[in-house]
C-alpha positions in Angstrom: 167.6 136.6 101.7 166.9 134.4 98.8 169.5 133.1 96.1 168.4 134.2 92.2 169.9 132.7 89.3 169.4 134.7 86.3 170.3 134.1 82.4 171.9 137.5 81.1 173.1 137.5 77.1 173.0 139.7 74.0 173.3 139.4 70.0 173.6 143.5 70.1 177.2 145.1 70.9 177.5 141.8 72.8 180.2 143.2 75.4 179.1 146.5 75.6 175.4 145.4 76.9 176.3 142.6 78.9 178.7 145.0 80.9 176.1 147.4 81.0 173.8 145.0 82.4 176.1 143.1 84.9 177.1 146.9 86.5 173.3 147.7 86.8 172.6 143.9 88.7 175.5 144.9 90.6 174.0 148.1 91.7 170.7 146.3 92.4 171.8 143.1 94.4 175.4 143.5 95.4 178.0 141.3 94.6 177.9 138.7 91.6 179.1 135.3 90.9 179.5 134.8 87.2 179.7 131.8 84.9 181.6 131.1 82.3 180.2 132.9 78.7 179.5 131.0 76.2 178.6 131.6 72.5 175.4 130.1 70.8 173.8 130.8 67.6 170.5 132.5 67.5 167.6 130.0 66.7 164.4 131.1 65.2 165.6 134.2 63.2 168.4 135.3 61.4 171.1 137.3 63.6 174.2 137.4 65.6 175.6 134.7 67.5 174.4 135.2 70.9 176.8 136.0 74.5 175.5 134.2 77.8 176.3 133.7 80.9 174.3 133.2 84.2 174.6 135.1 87.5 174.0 134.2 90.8 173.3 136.5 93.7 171.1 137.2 96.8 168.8 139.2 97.3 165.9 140.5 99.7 163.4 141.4 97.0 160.0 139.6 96.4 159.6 137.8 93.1 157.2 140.5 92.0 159.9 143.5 92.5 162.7 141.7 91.2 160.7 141.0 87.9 160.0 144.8 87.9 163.4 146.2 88.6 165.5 143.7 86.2 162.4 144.5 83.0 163.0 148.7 84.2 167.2 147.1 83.6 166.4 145.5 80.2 164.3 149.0 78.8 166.9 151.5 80.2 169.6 149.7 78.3 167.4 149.5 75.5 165.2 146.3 75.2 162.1 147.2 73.3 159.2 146.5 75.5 157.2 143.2 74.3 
């Protein structure tokens, strides 16, 4: 098992996604430990003040299948594929 670290925020219906997105993490690895959130303006464009936080769990998977399963996370909850 392997400890991941992983920067979760939203400028969209803030609490709404960020729940969304900690109960689908919690699904895939188990139990959480959460920062503190904290607020930050978006840089680069004009838009919302961003939510972040940063989770901490364990898990099993290879790099390679984490990165898969958390972008399949991002597009279910609606982050446009880049």
């Amino acid at each position: 098992m392997a400890a991941v670290y992983l920067g979760v925020g939203s400028n969209i219906e803030r609490e709404r996604y960020i729940v969304a997105g900690l109960d689908a993490l919690e699904l895939l690895l188990g139990d959480l430990a959460l920062s503190s959130a904290y607020v930050s303006a978006a840089v680069g464009f004009d838009g919302q003040p961003f939510l972040n936080l940063v989770v901490s769990a364990t898990t099993g998977l290879g790099v390679g299948e984490l990165q898969r399963r958390l972008r399949q996370i991002e597009m279910e909850h609606g982050r446009p594929a880049n």
